[in-house]
C-alpha positions as CSV (number, residue, x, y, z in Angstrom):
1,X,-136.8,-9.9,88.0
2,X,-137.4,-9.8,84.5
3,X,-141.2,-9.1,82.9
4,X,-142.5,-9.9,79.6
5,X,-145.8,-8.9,77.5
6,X,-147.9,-11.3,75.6
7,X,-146.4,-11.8,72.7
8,X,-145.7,-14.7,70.2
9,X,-143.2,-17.1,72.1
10,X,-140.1,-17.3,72.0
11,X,-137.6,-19.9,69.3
12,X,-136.5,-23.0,70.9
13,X,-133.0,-22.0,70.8
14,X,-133.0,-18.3,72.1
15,X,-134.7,-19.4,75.3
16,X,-134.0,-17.6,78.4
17,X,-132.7,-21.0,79.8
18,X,-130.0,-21.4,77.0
19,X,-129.2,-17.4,76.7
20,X,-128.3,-17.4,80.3
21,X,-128.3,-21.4,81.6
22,X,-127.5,-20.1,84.9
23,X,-131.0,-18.4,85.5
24,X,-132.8,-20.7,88.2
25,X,-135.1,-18.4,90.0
26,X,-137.4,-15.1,90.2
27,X,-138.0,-15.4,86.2
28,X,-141.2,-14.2,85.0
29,X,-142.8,-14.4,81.9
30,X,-146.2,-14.8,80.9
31,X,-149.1,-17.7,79.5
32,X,-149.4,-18.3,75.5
33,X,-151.6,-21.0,75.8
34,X,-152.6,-24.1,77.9
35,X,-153.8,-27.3,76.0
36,X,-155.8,-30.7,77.3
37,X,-153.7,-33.4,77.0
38,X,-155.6,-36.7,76.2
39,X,-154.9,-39.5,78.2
40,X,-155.9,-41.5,81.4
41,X,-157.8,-39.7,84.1
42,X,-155.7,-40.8,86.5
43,X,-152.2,-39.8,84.4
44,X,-150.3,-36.6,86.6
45,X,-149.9,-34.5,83.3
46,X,-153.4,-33.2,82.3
47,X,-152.3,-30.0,79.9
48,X,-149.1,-28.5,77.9
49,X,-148.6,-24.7,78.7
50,X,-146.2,-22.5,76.7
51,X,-144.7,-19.3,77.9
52,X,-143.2,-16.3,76.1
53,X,-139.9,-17.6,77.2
54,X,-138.9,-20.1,79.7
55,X,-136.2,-20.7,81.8
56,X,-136.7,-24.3,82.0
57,X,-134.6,-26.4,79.0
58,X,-137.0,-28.7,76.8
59,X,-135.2,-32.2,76.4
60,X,-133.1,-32.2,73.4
61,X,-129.2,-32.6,72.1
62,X,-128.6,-35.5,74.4
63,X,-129.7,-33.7,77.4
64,X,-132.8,-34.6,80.0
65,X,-135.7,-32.1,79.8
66,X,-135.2,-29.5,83.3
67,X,-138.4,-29.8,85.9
68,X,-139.2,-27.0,87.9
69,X,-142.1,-24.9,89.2
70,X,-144.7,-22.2,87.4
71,X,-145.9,-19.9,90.4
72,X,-148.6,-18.0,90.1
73,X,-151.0,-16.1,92.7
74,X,-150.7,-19.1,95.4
75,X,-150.3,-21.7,93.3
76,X,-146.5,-23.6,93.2
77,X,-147.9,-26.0,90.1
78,X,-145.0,-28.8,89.6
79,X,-143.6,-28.7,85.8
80,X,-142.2,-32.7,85.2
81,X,-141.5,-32.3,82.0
82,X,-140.7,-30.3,78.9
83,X,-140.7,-31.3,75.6
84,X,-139.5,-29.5,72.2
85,X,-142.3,-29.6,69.8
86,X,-140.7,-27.7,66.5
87,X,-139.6,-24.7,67.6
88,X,-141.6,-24.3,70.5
89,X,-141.4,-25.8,74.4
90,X,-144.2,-27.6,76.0
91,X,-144.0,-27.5,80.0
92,X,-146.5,-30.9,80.9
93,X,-148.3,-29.6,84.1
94,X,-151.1,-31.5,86.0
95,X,-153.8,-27.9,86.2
96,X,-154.8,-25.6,84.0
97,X,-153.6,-21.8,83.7
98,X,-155.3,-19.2,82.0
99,X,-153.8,-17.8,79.3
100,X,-152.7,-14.2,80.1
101,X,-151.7,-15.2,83.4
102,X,-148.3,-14.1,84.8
103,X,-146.2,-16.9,86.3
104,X,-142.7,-16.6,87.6
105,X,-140.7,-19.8,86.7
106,X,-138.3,-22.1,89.0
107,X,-135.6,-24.4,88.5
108,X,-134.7,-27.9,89.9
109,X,-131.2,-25.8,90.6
110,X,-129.2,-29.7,91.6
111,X,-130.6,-31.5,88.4
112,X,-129.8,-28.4,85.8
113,X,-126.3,-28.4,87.5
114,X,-125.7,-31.7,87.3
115,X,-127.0,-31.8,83.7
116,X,-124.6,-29.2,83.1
117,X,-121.8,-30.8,83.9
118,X,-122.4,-34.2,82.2
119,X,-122.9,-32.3,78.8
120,X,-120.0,-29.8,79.2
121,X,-117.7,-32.6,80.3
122,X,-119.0,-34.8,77.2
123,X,-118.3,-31.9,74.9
124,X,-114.8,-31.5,76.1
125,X,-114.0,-35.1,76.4
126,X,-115.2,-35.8,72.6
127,X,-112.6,-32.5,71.8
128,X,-109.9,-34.1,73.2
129,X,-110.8,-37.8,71.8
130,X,-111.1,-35.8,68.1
131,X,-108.2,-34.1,68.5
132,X,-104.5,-35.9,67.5
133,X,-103.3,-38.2,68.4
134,X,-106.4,-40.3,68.6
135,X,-108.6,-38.9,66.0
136,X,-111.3,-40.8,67.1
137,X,-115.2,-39.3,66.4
138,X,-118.1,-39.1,68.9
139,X,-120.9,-41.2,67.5
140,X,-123.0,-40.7,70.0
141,X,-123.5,-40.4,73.9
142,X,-126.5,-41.0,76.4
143,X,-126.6,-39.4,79.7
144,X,-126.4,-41.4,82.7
145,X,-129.5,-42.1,85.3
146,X,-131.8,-39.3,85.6
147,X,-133.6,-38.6,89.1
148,X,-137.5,-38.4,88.0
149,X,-140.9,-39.0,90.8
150,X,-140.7,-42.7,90.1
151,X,-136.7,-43.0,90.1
152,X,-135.8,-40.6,93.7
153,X,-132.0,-41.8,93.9
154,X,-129.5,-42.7,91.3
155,X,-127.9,-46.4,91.3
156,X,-124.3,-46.8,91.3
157,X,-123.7,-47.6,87.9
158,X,-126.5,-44.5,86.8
159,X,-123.8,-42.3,88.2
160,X,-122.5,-43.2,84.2
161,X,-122.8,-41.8,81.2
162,X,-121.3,-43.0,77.6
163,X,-120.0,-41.8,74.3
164,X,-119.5,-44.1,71.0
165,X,-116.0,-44.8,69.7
166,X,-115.1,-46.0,66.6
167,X,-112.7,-48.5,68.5
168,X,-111.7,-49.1,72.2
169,X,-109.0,-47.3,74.0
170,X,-106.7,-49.0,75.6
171,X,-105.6,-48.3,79.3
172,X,-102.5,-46.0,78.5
173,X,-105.0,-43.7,75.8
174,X,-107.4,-43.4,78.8
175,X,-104.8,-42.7,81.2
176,X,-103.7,-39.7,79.1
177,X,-107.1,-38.6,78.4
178,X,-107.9,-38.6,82.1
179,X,-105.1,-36.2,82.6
180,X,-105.7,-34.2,79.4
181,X,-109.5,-33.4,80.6
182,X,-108.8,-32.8,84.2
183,X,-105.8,-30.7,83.1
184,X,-108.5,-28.5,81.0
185,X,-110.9,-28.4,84.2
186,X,-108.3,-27.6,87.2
187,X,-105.1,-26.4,85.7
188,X,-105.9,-24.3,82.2
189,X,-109.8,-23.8,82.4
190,X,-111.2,-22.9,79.3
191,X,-114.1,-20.0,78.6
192,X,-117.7,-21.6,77.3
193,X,-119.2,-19.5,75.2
194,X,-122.4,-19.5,72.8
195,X,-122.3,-18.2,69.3
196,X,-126.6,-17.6,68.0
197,X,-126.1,-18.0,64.2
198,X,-129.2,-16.3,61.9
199,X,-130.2,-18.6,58.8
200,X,-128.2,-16.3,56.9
201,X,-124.8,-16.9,59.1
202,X,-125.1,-20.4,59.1
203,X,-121.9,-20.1,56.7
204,X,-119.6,-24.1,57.4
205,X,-121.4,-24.9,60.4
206,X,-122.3,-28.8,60.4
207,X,-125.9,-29.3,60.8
208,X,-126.7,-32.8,59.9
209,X,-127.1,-33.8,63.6
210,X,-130.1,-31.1,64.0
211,X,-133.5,-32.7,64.4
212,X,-135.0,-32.8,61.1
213,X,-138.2,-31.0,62.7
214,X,-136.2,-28.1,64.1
215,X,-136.7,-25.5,61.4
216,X,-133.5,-23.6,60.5
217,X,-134.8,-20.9,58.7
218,X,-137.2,-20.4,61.1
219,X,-135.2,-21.6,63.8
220,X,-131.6,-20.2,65.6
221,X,-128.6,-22.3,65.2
222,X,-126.4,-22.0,68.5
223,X,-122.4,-23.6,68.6
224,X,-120.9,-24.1,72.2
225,X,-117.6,-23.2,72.4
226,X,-115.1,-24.3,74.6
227,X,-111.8,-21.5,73.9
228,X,-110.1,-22.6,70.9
229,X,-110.1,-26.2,71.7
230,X,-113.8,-27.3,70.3
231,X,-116.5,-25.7,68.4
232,X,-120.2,-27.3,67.6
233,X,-123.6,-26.9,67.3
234,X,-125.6,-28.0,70.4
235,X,-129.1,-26.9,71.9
236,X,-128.1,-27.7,75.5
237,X,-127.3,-25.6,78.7
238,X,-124.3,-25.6,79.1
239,X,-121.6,-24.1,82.3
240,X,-119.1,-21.1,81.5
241,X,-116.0,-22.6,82.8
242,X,-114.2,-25.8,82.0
243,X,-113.4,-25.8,85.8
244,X,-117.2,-25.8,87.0
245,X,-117.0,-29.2,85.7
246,X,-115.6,-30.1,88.4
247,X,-113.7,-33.3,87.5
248,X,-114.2,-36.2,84.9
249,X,-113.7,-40.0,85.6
250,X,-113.2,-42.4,83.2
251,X,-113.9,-45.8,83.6
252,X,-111.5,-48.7,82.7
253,X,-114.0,-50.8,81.3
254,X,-115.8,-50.4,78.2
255,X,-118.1,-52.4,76.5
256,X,-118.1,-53.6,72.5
257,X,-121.0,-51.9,70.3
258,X,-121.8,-52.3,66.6
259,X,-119.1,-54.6,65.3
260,X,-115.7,-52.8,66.4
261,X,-117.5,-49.8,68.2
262,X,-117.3,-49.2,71.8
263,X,-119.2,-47.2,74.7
264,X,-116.3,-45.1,76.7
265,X,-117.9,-44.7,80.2
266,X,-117.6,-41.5,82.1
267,X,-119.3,-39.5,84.7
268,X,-118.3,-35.1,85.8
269,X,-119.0,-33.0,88.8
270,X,-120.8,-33.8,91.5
271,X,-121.2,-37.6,90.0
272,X,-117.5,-38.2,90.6
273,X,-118.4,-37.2,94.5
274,X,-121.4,-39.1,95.1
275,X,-119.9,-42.2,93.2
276,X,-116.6,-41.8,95.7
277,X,-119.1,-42.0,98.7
278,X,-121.1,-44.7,97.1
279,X,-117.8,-46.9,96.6
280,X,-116.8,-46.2,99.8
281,X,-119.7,-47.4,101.7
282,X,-119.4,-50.4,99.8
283,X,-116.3,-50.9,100.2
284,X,-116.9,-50.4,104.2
285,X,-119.6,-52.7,103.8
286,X,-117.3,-55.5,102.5
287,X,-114.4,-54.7,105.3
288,X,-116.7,-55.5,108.0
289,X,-118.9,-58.0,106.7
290,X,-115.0,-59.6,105.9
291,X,-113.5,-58.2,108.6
292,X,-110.3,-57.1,107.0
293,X,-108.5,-54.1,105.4
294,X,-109.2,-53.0,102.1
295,X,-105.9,-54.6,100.7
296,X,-107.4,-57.8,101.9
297,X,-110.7,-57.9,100.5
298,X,-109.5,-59.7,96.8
299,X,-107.9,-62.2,98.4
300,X,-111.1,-62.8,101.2
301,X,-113.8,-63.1,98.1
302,X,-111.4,-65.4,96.2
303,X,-110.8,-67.5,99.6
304,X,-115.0,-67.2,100.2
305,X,-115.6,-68.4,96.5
306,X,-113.6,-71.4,97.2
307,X,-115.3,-72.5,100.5
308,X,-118.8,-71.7,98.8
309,X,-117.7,-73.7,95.4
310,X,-116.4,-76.9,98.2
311,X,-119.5,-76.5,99.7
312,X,-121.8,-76.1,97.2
313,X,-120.0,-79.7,95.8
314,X,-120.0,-81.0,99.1
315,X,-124.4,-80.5,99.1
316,X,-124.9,-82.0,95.6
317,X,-122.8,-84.9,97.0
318,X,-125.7,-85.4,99.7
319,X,-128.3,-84.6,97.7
320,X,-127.9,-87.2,95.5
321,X,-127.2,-89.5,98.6
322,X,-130.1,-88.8,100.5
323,X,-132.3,-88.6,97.1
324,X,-131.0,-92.2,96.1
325,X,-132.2,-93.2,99.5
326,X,-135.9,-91.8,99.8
327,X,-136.3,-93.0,96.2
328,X,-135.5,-96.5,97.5
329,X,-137.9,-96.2,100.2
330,X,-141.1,-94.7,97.6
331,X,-140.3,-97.4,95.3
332,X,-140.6,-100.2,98.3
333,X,-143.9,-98.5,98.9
334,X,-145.2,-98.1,95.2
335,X,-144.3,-101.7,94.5
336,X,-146.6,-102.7,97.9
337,X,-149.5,-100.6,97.4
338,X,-149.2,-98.7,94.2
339,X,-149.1,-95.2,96.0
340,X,-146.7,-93.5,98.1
341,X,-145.5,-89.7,99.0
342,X,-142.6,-87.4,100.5
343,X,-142.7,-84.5,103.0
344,X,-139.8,-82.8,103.1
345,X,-140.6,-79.4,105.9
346,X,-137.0,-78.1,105.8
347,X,-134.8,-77.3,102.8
348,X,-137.7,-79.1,101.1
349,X,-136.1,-77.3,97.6
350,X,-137.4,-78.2,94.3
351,X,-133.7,-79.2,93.2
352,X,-134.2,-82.1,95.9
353,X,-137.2,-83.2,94.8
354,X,-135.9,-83.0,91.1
355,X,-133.6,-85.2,92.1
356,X,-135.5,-87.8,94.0
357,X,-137.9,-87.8,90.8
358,X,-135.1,-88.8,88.5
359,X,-133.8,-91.3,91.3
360,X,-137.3,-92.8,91.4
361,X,-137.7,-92.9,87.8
362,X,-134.5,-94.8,86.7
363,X,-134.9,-97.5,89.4
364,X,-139.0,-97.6,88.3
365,X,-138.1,-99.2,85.2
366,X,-141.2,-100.9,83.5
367,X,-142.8,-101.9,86.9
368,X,-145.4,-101.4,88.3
369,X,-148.0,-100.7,85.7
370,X,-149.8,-98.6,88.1
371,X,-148.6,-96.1,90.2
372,X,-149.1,-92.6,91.9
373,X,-146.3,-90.7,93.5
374,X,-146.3,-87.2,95.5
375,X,-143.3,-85.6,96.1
376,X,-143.5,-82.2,98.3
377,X,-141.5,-79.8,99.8
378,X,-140.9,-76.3,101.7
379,X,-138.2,-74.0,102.7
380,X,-139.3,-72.2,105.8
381,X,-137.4,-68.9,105.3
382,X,-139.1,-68.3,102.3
383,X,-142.6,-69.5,102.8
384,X,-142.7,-71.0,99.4
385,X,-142.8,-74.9,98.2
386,X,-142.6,-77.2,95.4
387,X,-145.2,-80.2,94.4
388,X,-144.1,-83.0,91.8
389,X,-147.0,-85.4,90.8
390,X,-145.5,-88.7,89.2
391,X,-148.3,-91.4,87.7
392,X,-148.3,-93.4,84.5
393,X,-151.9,-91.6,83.9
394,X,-152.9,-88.4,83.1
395,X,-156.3,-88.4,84.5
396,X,-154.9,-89.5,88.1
397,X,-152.3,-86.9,88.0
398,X,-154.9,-84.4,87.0
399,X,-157.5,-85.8,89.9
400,X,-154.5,-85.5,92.4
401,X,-153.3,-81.9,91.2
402,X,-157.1,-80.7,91.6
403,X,-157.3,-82.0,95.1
404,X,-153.9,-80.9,96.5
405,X,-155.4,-76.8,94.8
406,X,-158.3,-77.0,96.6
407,X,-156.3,-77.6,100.4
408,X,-153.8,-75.2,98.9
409,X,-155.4,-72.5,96.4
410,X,-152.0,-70.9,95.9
411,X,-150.8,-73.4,94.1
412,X,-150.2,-73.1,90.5
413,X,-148.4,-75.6,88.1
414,X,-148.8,-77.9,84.9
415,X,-147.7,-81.0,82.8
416,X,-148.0,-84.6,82.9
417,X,-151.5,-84.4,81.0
418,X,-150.7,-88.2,79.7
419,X,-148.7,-89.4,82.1
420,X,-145.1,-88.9,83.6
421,X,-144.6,-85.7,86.1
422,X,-146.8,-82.8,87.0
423,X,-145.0,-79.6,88.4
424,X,-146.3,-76.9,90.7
425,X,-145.4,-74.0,93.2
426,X,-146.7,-72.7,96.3
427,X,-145.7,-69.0,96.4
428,X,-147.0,-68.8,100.2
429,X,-147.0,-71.9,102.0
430,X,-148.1,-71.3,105.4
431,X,-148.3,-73.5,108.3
432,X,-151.8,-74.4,108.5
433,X,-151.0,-75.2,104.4
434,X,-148.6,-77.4,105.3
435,X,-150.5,-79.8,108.0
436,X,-153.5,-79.4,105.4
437,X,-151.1,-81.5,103.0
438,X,-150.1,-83.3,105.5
439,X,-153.6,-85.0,106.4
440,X,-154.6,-85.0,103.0
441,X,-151.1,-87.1,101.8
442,X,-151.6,-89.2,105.0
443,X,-155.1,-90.0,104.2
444,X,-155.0,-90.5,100.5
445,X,-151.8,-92.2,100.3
């Protein structure tokens, strides 16, 4: 347990949290000051509280902001977030605490370690990709998917994080690199260490990538090292070993950036696991819905593009077959009473009646001089329908888009406001919707 007196707080950069990043527990330390946040009633984060010292990292260097817990008495007050503001960390909590008050501070232990192991392995990664024979700089790199309240689970592809290259690397560069890295993490791990340099020990240090409202003279500059292979500055937690890293995959495929920059994707530790598992169920997922090995699935999806691509030909074909034939039939009916419609109840798709339109319309030509034409349809497994309105007059199509709204209110479109084709969609088109239509079309046309 460790206990601390009111006094001013600790610098960003001598934190407890980056002094010892392996502190997730039974920390206590003790209430500066809490301050109102201003924003909606209803937002979770109602007031910023700074400690003496914290042992929960503020978002910075490329690295999420650590949530956690401040307990005090019988409290167990959720921290979200913490933000660097100068040199000092802001924990956004949704209750107030009284300055003075004693609160001993907690750790999402699975997110800091994770977090750990992302930066650490981007750190060494960007060593090796500096070092000969590539030579190649890291211009800069975003973490992967970060688990917050709104976000529970990661995606597949969040499991991914990305530095900047000055170029691509080809497959053999990141076959060696793989095997450089994990070399460094299972087979020679390196130390991590953390050098705290005063303003007056800054000495060759770069420090053109420090934030330019993080005050150096005021401040503490800190440099991760990883043994003699890499040495910068960095704010971030970081792990002691190259080999609690775990292991780093690199992915094949990288995408272009910037003119003739590229993002090299990666992910470390426990990201390689859960990304193994994920693929795998996937991968099961395919065998059985294919019902083959996983040597066999290529060939399955190429073989299952083809019969969808014949297929999908083979519908258009009939489309435009059966179109060409209802068109015929409306146009027989126009010509006879200057009015006519089309139900369609099942596969009723707006493509179809598209096509029936421009059927219709090419055989119309110039006669009759007078016409209305109502083209509906509906796709049972998904509730939802299409309307066209076709009439040389704006006014009629209007009177007959108003009418059809009030039998079905969900339906929403526009166009045709001098003439030609009006255009709406019925997100739910029930049953009793659809007879509704019905009588109406039957009556009125």
């Amino acid at each position: 347990m460790v206990t601390e007196s009111l006094t001013r707080p600790t610098t960003v950069g001598a934190l407890a949290c980056q002094r010892n990043s392996f502190l997730f527990n039974g920390f206590k330390t003790t209430v500066i000051s809490c301050e109102p946040v201003k924003g909606k009633p209803k937002d979770p984060v109602k007031y910023l509280v700074e400690l003496h010292d914290t042992i929960l990292f503020p978002e910075g260097g490329g690295q999420p902001s650590d949530s956690g817990y401040l307990k005090c008495s019988n409290d167990r007050i959720p921290v979200s977030y913490v933000s660097r503001v100068g040199l000092h960390a802001k924990h956004h909590v949704g209750q107030y605490i009284d300055p003075g008050t004693t609160v001993e501070v907690e750790v999402d232990q699975s997110k800091r370690v994770d977090y750990m192991q992302q930066h650490t392995g981007q750190h060494l990664l960007s060593a090796i990709l500096e070092s000969e024979p590539y030579k190649l700089d890291t211009l800069s790199w975003s973490m992967g998917g970060v688990i917050s309240a709104k976000k529970p689970t990661l995606e597949i592809n969040d499991y991914f994080n990305y530095i900047e290259l000055p170029r691509k690397l080809t497959s053999q560069e990141i076959e060696q690199v793989s095997h450089k890295v994990n070399e460094l993490i299972s087979i020679n791990p390196q130390q991590i260490s953390v050098i705290e340099r005063t303003p007056e020990a800054h000495g060759d240090v770069q420090t053109s990538k420090i934030p330019d409202d993080y005050d150096l003279e005021k401040g503490v500059l800190r440099t991760i090292h990883i043994g003699e292979i890499d040495s910068n500055p960095c704010c971030g937690t970081h792990l002691q070993r190259t080999n609690q890293i775990g292991s780093i995959l690199i992915s094949p495929n990288q995408t272009n950036i910037r003119g003739s920059n590229s993002r090299l994707y990666f992910m470390c530790g426990n990201r390689v696991v859960n990304y193994g598992m994920a693929v795998n169920k996937l991968v099961g997922t395919a065998k059985s819905s294919l019902s083959c090995l996983e040597s066999e699935i290529p060939e399955k999806i190429d073989r299952q593009r083809d019969l969808i691509q014949k297929s999908s030909k083979r519908e258009q074909f009939w489309i435009k077959e059966l179109a060409s034939y209802e068109s015929d039939r409306l146009l027989a009916k126009v010509k006879e009473a200057g009015k006519a419609f089309l139900l369609k109840d099942e596969y009723g798709t707006l493509e179809f009646l598209l096509q029936v339109f421009k059927e219709f319309t090419n055989k119309l030509g110039k006669t009759p001089n007078e016409y209305q034409l109502v083209l509906c349809g509906r796709e049972k497994s998904t509730e939802s329908g299409s309307v066209l309105i076709v009439s040389e007059s704006g006014e009629k199509i209007s009177t007959i888009a108003a009418s059809l709204s009030g039998v079905v209110p969900t339906l929403k479109g526009g166009g045709g406001k001098k003439g030609g084709k009006w255009q709406g969609k019925i997100v739910k088109f029930t049953e009793n919707d659809w007879k509704s239509v019905k009588n109406y079309l039957e009556t009125e046309f």
